[in-house]
C-alpha positions in Angstrom: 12.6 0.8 3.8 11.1 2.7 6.9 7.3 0.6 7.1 4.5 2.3 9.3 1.1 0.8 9.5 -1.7 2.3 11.3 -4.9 0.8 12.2 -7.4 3.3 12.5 -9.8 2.4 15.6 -9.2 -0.8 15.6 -6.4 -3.4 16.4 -4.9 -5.7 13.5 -3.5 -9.1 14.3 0.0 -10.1 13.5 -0.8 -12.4 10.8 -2.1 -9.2 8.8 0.7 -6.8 9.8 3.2 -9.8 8.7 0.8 -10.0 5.7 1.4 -6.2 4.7 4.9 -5.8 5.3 5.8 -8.6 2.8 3.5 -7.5 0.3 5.1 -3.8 0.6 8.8 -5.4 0.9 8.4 -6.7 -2.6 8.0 -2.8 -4.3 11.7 -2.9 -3.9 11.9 -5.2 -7.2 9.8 -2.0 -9.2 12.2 0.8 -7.6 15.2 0.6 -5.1 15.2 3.9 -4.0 12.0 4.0 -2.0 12.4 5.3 1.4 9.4 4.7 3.0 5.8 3.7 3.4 3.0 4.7 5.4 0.1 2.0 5.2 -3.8 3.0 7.0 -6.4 0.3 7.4 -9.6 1.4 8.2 -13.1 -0.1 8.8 -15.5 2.0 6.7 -18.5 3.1 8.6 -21.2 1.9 6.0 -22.8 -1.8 6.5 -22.1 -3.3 3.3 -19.7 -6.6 2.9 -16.9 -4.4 1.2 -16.3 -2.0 4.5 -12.1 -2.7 4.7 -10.0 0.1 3.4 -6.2 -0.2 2.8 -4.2 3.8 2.0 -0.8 2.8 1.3 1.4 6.2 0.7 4.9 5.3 -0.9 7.6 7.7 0.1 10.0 7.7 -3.1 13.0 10.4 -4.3 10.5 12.9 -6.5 7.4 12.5 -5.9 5.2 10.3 -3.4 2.7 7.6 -5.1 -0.5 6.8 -3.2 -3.3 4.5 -3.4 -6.4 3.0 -2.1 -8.4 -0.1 -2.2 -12.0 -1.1 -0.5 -12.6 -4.5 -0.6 -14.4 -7.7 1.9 -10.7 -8.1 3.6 -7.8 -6.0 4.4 -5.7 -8.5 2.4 -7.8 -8.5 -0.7 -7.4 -4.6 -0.5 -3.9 -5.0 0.6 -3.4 -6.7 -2.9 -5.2 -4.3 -5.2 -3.4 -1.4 -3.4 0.1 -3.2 -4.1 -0.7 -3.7 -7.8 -1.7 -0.4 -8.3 1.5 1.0 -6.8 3.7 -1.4 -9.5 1.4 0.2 -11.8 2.9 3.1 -11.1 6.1 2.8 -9.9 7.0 1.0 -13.5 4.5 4.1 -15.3 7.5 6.6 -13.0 10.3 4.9 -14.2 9.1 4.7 -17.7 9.3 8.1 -17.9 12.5 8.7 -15.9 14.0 6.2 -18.8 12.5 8.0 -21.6 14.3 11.9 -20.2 
C-alpha cells in the first residue's frame, strides 16, 4: 500500500509518522485490495485544547472512503479516524457479500 502523509504548516516527528503508518498498515486485515492512502494532519486555527485534525483518504478498487477526526493529539485523532475507516471498510464489504 502506497502511504502519503502530509503535514500541513507544520513538521511531524518521526515517532508520529511511524505512529500513522502502522495504524494505516493494519486496514489491510479489513480489505486487501487497498491501493493507497493519503493522510493530512493539520493544526486547526481555533485556540481550544481539541485543535489536531487527522483526514485520512483511503484509495480502494470502487470507491474511495474518507474520514476525519479532531481531537487534543494527532494520535488520538489518528485512532478515531482508523476506526471509522474499519467501520466502513467491513460496512463496503458487507454489501459486496450480500450482491
Amino acid at each position: 500500500m502506497n502511504i502519503k502523509i502530509h503535514s500541513v504548516h507544520f513538521d511531524a516527528d518521526s515517532k508520529l509518522l511511524n505512529f500513522i503508518e502502522d495504524k494505516v498498515n493494519k486496514l489491510n486485515q479489513y480489505d486487501d485490495k487497498i491501493l493507497g492512502a493519503e493522510i493530512f494532519l493539520r493544526l486547526d486555527k481555533n485556540h481550544t485544547t481539541d485543535n489536531k485534525v487527522t483526514e485520512v483518504r483511503l484509495s480502494i478498487s470502487g470507491n474511495d472512503l474518507f474520514a476525519k477526526k479532531q481531537c487534543k493529539s494527532f494520535e488520538e485523532a489518528t485512532d478515531q479516524t482508523i476506526e471509522a475507516l474499519k467501520k466502513q471498510l467491513t460496512k463496503q464489504k458487507g454489501k459486496k457479500i450480500g450482491r
